[in-house]
C-alpha positions as CSV (number, residue, x, y, z in Angstrom):
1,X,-0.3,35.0,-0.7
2,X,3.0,32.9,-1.7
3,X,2.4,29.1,-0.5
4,X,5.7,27.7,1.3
5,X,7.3,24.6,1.3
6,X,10.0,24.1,3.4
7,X,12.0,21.7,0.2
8,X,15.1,19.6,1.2
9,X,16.3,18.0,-2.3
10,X,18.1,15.2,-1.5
11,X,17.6,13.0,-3.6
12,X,17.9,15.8,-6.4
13,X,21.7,16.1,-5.0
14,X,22.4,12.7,-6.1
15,X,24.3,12.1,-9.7
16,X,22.2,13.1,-12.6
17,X,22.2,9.7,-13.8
18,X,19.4,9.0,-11.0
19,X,16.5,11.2,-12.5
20,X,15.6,13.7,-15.3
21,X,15.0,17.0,-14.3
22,X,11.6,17.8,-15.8
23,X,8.7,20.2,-14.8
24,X,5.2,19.6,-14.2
25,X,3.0,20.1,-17.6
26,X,0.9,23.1,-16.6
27,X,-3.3,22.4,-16.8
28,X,-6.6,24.3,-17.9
29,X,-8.2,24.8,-15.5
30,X,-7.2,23.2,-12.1
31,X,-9.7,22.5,-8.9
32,X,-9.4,21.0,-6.1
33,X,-11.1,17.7,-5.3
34,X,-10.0,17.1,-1.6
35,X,-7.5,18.3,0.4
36,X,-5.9,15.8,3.6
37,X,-5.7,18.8,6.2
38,X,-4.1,16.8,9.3
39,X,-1.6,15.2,6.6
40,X,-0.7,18.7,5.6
41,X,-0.1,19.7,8.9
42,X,1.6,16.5,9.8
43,X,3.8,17.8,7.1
44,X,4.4,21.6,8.5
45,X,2.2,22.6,5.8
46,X,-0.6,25.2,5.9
47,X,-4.0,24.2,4.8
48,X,-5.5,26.9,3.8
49,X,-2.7,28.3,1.5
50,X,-2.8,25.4,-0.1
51,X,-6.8,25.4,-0.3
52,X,-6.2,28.7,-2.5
53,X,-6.2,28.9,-6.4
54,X,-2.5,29.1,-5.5
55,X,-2.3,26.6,-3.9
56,X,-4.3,24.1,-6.0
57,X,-2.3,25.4,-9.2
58,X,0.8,23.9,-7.3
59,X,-1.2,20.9,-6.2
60,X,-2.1,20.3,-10.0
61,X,1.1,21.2,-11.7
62,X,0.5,24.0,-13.1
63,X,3.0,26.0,-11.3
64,X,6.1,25.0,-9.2
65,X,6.6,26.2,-6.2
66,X,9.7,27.9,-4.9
67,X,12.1,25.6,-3.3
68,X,11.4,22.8,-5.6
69,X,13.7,20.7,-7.7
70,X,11.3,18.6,-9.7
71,X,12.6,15.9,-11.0
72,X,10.9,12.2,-12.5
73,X,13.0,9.3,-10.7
74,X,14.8,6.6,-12.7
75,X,13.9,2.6,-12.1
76,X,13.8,-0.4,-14.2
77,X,11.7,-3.4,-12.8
78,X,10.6,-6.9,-13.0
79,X,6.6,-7.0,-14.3
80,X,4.8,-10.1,-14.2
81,X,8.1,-11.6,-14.0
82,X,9.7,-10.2,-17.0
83,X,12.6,-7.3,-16.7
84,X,12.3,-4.5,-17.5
85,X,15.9,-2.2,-18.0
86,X,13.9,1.3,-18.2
87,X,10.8,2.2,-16.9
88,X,11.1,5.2,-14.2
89,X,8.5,8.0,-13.4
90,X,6.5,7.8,-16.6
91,X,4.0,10.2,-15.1
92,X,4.8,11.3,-11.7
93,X,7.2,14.0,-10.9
94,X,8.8,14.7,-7.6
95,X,8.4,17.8,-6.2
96,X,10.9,17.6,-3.5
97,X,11.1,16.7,0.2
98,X,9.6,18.0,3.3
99,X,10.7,17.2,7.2
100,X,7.6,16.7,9.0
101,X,6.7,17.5,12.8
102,X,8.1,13.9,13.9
103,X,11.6,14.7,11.9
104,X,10.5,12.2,9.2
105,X,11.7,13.0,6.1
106,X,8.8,13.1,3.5
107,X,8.6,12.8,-0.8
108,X,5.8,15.2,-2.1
109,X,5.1,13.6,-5.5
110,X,2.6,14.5,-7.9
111,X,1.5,11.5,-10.0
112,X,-0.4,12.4,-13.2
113,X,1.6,16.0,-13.6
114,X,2.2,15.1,-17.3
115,X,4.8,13.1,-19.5
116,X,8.8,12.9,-18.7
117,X,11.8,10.7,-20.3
118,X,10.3,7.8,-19.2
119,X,7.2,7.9,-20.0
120,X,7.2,5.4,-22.9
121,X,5.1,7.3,-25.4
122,X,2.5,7.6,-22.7
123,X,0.2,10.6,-21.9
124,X,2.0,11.3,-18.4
125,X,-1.9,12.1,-17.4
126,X,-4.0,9.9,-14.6
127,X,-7.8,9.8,-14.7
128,X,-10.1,10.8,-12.2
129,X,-11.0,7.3,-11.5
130,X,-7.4,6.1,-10.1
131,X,-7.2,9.1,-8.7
132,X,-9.8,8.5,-5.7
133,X,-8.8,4.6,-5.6
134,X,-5.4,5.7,-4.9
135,X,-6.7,8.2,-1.9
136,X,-9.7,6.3,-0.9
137,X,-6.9,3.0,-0.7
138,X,-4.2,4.7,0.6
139,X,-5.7,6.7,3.4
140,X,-7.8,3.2,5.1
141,X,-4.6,1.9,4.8
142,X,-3.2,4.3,7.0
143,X,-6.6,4.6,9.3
144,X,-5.8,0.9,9.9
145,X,-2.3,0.7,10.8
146,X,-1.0,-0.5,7.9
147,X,2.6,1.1,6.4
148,X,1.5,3.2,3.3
149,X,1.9,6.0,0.8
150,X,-0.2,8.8,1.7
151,X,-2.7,11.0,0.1
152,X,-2.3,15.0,0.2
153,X,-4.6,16.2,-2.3
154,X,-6.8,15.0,-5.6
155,X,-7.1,18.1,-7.9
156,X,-9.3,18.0,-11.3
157,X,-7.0,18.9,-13.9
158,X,-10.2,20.7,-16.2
159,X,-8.8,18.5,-19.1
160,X,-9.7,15.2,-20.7
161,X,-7.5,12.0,-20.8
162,X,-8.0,9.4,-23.1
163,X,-8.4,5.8,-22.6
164,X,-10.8,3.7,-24.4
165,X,-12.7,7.2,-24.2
166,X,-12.8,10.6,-22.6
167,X,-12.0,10.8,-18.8
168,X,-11.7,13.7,-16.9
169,X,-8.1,14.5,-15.9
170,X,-7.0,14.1,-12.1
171,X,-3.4,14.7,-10.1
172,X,-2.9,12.9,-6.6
173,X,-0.3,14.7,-4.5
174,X,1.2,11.4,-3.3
175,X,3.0,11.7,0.0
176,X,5.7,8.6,0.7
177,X,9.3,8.4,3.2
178,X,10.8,7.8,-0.3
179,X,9.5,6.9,-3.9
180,X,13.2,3.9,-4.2
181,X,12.3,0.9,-4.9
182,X,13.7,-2.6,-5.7
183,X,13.5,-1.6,-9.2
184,X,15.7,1.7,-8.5
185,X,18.5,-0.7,-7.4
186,X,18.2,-2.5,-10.3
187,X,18.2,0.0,-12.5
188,X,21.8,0.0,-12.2
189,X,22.6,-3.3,-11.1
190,X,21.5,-4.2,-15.0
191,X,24.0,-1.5,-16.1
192,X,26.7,-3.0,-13.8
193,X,27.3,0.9,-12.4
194,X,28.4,-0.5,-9.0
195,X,29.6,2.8,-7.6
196,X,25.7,3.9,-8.5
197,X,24.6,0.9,-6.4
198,X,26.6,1.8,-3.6
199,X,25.3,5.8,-3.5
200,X,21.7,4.4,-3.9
201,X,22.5,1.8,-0.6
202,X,24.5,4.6,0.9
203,X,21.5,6.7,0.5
204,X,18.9,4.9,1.5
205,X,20.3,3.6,5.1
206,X,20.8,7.3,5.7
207,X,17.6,7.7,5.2
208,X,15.4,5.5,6.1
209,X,17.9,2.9,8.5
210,X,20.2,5.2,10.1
211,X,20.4,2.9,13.1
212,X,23.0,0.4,10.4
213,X,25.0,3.3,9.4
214,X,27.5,2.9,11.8
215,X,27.3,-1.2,11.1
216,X,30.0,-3.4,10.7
217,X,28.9,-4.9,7.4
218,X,26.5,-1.7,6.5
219,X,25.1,-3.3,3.7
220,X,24.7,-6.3,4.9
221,X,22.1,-4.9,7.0
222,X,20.5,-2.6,4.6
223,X,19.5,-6.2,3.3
224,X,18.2,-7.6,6.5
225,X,16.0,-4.5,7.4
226,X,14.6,-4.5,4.1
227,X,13.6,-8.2,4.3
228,X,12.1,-7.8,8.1
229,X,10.1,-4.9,7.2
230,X,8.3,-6.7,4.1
231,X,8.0,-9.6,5.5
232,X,6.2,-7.7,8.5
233,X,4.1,-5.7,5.5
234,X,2.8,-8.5,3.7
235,X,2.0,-9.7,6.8
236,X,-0.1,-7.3,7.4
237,X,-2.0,-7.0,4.1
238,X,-2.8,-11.0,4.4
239,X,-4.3,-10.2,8.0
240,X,-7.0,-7.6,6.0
241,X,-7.2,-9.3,3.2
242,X,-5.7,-6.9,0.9
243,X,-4.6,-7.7,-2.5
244,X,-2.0,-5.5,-4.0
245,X,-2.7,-6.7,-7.6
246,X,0.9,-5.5,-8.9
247,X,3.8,-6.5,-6.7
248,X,6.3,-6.0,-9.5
249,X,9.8,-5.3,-8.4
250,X,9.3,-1.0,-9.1
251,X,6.3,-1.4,-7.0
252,X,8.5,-2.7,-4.1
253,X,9.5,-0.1,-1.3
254,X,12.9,-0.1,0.1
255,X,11.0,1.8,3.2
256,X,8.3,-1.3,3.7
257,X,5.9,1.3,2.8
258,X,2.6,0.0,0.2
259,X,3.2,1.7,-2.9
260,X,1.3,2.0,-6.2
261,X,-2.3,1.8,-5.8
262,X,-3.4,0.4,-9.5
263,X,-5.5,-2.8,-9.3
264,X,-5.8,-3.4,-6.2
265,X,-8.6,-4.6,-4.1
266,X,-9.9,-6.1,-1.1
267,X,-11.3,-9.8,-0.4
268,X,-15.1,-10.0,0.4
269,X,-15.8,-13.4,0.6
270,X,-12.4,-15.5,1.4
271,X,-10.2,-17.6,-1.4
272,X,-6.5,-17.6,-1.2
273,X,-6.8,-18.1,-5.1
274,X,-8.6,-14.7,-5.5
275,X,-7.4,-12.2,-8.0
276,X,-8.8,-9.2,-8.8
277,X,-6.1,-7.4,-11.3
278,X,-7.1,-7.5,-14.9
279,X,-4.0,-7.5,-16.1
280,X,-2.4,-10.7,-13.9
281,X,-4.1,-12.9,-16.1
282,X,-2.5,-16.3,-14.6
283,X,-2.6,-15.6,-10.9
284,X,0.7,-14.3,-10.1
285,X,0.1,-12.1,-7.7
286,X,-3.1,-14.0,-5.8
287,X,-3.9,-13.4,-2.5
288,X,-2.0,-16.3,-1.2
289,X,1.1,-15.8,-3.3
290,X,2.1,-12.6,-2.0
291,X,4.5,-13.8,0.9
292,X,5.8,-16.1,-1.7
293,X,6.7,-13.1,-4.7
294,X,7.5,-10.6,-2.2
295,X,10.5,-13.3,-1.4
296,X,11.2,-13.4,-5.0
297,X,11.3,-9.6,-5.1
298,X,13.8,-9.5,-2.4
299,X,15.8,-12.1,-4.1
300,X,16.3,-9.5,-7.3
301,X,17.2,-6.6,-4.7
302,X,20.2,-9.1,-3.0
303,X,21.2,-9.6,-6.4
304,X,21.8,-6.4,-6.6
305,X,23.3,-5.7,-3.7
306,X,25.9,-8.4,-4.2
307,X,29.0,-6.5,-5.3
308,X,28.9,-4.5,-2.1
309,X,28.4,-7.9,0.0
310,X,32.2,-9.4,-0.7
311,X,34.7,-9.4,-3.4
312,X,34.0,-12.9,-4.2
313,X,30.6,-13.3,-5.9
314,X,30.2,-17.2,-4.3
315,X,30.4,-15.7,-1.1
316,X,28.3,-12.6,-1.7
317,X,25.6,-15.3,-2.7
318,X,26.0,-17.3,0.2
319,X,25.3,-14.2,2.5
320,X,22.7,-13.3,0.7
321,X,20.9,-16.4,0.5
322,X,21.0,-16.7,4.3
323,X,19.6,-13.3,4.6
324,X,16.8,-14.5,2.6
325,X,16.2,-17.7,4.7
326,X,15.4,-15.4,6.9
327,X,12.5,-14.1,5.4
328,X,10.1,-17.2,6.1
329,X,10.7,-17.0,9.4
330,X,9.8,-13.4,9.8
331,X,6.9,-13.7,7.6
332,X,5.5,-16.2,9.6
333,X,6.0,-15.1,13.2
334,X,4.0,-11.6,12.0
335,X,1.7,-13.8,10.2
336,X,0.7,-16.1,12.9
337,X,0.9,-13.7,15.7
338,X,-1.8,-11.2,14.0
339,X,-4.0,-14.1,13.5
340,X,-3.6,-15.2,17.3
341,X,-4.8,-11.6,17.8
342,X,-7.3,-11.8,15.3
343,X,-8.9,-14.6,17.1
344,X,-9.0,-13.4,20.7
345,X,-6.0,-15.5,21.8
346,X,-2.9,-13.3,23.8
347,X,-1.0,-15.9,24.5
348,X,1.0,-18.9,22.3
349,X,-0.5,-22.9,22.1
350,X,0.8,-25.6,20.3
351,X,-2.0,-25.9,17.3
352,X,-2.9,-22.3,17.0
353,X,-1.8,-22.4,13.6
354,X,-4.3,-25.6,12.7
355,X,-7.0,-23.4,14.5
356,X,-6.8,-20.5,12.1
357,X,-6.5,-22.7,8.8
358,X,-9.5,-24.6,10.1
359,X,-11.2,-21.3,10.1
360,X,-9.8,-20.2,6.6
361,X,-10.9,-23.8,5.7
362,X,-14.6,-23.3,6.6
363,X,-14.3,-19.8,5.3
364,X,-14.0,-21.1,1.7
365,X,-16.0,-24.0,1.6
366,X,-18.8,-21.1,3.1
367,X,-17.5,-18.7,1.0
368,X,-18.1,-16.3,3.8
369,X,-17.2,-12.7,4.3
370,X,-13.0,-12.2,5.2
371,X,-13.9,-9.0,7.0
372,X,-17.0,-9.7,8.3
373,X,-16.2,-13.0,9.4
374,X,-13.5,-11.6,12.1
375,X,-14.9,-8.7,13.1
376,X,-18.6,-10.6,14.1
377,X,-16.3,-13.3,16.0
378,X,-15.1,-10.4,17.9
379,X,-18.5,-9.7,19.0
380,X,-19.1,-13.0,19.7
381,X,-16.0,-13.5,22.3
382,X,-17.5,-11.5,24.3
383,X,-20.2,-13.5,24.9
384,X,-21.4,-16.8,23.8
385,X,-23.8,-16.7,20.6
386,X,-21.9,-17.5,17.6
387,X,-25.5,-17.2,15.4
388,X,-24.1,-14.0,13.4
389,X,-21.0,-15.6,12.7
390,X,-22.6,-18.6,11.3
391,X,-24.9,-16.7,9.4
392,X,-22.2,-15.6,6.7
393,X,-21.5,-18.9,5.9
394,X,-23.7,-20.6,2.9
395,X,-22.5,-23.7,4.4
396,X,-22.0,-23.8,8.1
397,X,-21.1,-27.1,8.3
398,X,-17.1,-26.2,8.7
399,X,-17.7,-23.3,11.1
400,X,-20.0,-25.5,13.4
401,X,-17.0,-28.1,13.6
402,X,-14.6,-25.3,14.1
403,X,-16.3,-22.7,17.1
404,X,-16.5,-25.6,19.6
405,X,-12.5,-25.7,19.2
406,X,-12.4,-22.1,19.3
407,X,-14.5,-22.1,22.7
408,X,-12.3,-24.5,24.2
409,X,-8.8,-22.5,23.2
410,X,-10.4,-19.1,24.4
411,X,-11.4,-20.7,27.8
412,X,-7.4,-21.1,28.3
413,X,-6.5,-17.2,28.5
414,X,-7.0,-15.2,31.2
415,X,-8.7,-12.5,29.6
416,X,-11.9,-11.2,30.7
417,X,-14.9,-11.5,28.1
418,X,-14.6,-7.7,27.7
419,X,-11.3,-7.0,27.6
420,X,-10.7,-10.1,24.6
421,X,-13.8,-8.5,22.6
422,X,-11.9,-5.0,22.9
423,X,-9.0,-6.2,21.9
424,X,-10.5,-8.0,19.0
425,X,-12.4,-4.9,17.7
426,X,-9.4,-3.5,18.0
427,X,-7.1,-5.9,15.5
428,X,-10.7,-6.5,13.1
429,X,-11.9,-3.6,11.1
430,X,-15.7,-2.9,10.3
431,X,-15.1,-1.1,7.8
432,X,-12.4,-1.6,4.5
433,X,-12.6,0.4,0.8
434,X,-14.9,-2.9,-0.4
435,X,-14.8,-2.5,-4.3
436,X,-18.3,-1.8,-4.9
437,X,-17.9,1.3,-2.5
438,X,-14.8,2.7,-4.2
439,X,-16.8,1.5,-7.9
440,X,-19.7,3.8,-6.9
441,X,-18.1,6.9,-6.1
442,X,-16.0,7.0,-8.9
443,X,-18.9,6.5,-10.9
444,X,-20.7,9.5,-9.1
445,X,-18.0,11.7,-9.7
446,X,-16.9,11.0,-13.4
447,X,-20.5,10.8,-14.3
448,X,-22.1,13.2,-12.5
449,X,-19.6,15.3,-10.9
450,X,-20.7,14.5,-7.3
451,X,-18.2,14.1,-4.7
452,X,-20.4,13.8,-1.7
453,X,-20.3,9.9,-1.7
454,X,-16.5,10.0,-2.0
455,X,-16.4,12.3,1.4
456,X,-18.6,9.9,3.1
457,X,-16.6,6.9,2.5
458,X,-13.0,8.8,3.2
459,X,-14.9,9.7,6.1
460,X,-16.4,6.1,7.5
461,X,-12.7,4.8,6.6
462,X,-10.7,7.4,8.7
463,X,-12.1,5.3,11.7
464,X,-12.1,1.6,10.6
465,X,-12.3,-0.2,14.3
466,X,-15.6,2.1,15.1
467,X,-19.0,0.4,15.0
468,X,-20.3,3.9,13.2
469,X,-24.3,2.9,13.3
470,X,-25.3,5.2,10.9
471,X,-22.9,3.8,8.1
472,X,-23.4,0.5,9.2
473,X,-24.4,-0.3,5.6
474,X,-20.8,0.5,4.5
475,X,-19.5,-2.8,6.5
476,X,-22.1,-5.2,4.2
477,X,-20.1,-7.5,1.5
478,X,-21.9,-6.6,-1.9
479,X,-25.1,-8.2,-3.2
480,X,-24.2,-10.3,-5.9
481,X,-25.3,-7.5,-8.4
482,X,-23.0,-5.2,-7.1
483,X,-20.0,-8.1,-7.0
484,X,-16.2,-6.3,-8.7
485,X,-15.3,-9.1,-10.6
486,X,-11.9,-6.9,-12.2
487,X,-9.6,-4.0,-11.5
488,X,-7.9,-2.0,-13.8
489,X,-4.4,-0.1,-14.0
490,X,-4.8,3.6,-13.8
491,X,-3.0,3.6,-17.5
């Protein structure tokens, strides 16, 4: 049996200057872990040739399938601040592209496929742990609504890596509408290859904002669209209390799509100060900072784009400054308007916002539960005992100075009990990748080669909005025992 993939190579056309052409470094003795059968044939792909030893050697690297053009892209990036002039696809390799059933043009990528020219003295290898954060993370992103990367496949790799000791060896097949980033733009912008700039920008409207192509100021637009569409993402992760843990600039989608899974985590109980990233040592990228440094990371990709903005540089920065005062705005509107839904409310009242930061306010004095808190006041607006909310909080005092106000704002819509509490569940997940979840299957399956627990979370996660009684255990914050004080880069 000879496993297809329809490739399109795109990006592979594009000037060598934008990648190396490298191969996948073959693997002992490849098996596969999991395989995402509705992605695959989302992607016009058939499951069960890929489910065979064929098929999982190609899904591991070990051979390369026909049609492919792998290549490992070139970026350079801002980290923690810092640039960066070379960092690119240290240990990822693209495999090529695929059209799916919606006419969506998708990157197969496998990440941990073995070193390339960027790998910066680095193995090129992932562990087995990253690799199910990454699919665990990815796919409830996805369940919940949230623009993401996607998980094809995991595959053990039948090798070791080494990090501060023996690990067994994993590849993700990582699934994305492109893999360019901020930091692919600058990448040349710090080389001054203008003409570069401008076949990246060309690029990626035809891609991924066709609708500007035919724009009077193309490129001014290619700005705008990026803005809206992470200002609308962040959004989103604050409303589920997702913390990326590394929004550098090369972990910054031009798509709007979250990319790059490392340490990442979710809130249990609320602070806007949380971190959980090991390596953000000073609080960069906190939960609450992540409107503010995605605006900074859009700032470095209008500096790049500034030669194609105007002639004059004064007034390229002018125009892209007022793109970028633009960004608040947007933030805030998606902001605010998921946390009206959030709280039962469908239409728009002067002190809504005050409402919800009263909440957050009683949330952190309480140090109550983020997730649960929401999705046990949807319960609760559909009738009128607010006892289970109040329970989470160690200190109730806020949230029994905040409900009555609550009460009194939901008694202004027109919504019926039932049809507010349905729309609440449907805006509030139960369920999220809580770190002590994610923490315990990766210790099952490095330490004693079990993947059952990892099924049954991928499983409770595919439907996050579902009461699902019998994993109702899975929506419980951790004991304090079980608390993830610190996530760790996959290198």
């Amino acid at each position: 049996m000879t496993v297809h993939f329809p490739f399109q190579n795109s990006y592979a056309a594009l000037p060598d200057n934008f990648f190396a052409r490298v191969a996948p470094t073959p693997v002992a003795a490849p098996r596969l872990i999991k395989l995402n059968r509705t992605l695959a044939e989302e992607l016009q792909l058939d499951p069960k040739e890929l489910e065979t030893p064929e098929g999982t050697e190609i899904l591991a690297g070990k051979s390369v399938p026909e049609g492919a053009d792998p290549i490992a892209m070139a970026y350079a990036g801002h980290q923690f601040g810092h640039f960066v002039p070379q960092l690119g696809d240290g240990r990822a390799i693209l495999l090529g592209e695929v059209v799916d059933k919606n006419g969506i043009r998708r990157d197969i990528q496998l990440k941990g496929s073995g070193p390339t020219p960027f790998s910066r003295r680095g193995d090129g290898r992932a562990a087995l742990g990253p690799v199910l954060r990454e699919y665990i993370v990815s796919e409830a992103m996805y369940a919940m609504g949230i623009p993401t990367t996607r998980s094809l496949a995991a595959v053990m790799t039948g090798e070791a890596v080494y990090r501060e000791g023996a690990l067994p060896g994993a590849v993700l097949t990582r699934v994305a509408s492109s893999h360019i980033r901020v930091g692919t733009f600058q990448y040349f912008a710090a080389r001054r290859d203008s003409e570069a700039v401008r076949q990246l920008a060309d690029h990626v409207i035809a891609r991924h904002y066709p609708e500007i192509g035919a724009a009077e100021r193309p490129y001014h637009a290619l700005l705008d669209a990026v803005i809206t569409r992470q200002a609308r993402l962040i959004a989103q992760w604050l409303l589920v209390g997702f913390i990326h843990g590394v929004m550098n600039t090369d972990n910054t989608s031009v798509a709007g799509e979250t990319i790059d899974y490392g340490p990442c985590a979710f809130m249990d109980a609320y602070d806007p100060k949380q971190v959980f990233s090991s390596i953000d040592e000073f609080g960069r990228y906190a939960f609450a900072n992540q409107p503010r440094i995605g605006l900074w990371n859009l700032t470095r990709f209008a500096e790049c784009l500034l030669p194609l903005l105007d002639d004059d540089k004064d007034t390229a920065i002018k125009q892209a400054e007022a793109a970028l005062d633009g960004f608040a705005e947007q933030f805030t509107a998606a902001h605010q308007a998921g946390l009206r839904r959030k709280l039962g409310l469908s239409t728009e009242r002067e002190g809504d916002q005050q409402l919800a930061q009263a909440l957050f306010d009683a949330m952190t004095a309480g140090q109550a539960d983020f997730t649960l808190t929401f999705r046990r006041l949807s319960d609760a607006a559909g009738d009128s005992d607010d006892s289970k909310v109040r329970a989470l909080f160690q200190d109730p005092a806020g949230f029994d100075e905040w409900a009555p106000r609550w009460r009194q704002r939901l008694a202004e819509e027109r919504q019926t009990p039932d049809e507010r509490q349905a729309a609440m569940r449907g805006v509030n997940p139960a369920f999220i990748p809580r770190n002590h979840r994610i923490e315990a299957v990766i210790a099952a399956a490095v330490r004693d080669n079990d993947f059952a627990p990892f099924e049954e979370l991928i499983a409770v996660l595919a439907k996050p909005y579902e009461d699902q009684p019998a994993y109702a255990a899975y929506a419980e914050p951790p004991q304090p025992e079980e608390r993830v004080l610190q996530t760790f880069c996959g290198t």
